[in-house]
C-alpha positions in Angstrom: -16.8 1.4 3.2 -19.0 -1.7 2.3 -17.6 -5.0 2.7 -18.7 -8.8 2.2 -18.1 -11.4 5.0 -16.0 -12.9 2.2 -14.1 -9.7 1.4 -13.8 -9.3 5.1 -11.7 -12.4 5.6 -9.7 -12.0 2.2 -8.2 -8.6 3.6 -7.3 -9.8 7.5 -5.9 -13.1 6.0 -3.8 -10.8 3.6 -2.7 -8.9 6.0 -1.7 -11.7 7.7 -0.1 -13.2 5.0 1.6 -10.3 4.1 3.0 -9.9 7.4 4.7 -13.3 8.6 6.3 -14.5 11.4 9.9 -14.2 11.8 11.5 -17.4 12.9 13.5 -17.2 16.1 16.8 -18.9 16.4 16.2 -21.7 18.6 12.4 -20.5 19.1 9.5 -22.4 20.8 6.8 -23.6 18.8 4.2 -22.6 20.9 5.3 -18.7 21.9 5.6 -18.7 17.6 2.1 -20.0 17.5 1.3 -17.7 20.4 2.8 -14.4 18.6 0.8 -15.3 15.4 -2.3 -15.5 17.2 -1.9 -12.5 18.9 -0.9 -10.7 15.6 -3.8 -11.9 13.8 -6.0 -11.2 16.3 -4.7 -7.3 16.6 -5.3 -6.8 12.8 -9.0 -8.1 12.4 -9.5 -5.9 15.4 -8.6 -2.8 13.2 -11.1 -3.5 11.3 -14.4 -1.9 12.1 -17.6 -3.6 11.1 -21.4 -2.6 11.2 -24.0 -4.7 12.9 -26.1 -4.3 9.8 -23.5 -5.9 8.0 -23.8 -8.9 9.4 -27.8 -10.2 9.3 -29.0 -12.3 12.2 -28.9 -16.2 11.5 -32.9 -17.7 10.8 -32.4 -21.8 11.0 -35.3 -23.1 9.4 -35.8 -27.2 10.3 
């Protein structure tokens, strides 16, 4: 399966999305904040991408 950087980041922020937080009674900002992280990070680890998907950066001054 072939996909764009930009097709790349428009499925993990779905899935993201499509997944929110639920708000804890009386819940701490932060540990929400924390748990959100830590759910977004698990699902764009999911995801497997080639090296030769990605070409190496060439700055040109």
């Amino acid at each position: 399966m072939k996909l764009k950087r930009r097709e790349l980041l428009v499925a993990t922020v779905g899935v993201a999305a499509a997944q929110p937080p639920k708000p804890q009674q009386g819940g701490d900002l932060v540990e929400l904040a924390r748990q959100s992280m830590k759910s977004n990070r698990e699902a764009i680890a999911k995801v497997k991408v080639d090296i030769a998907v990605e070409p190496a950066f060439v700055f040109k001054a």
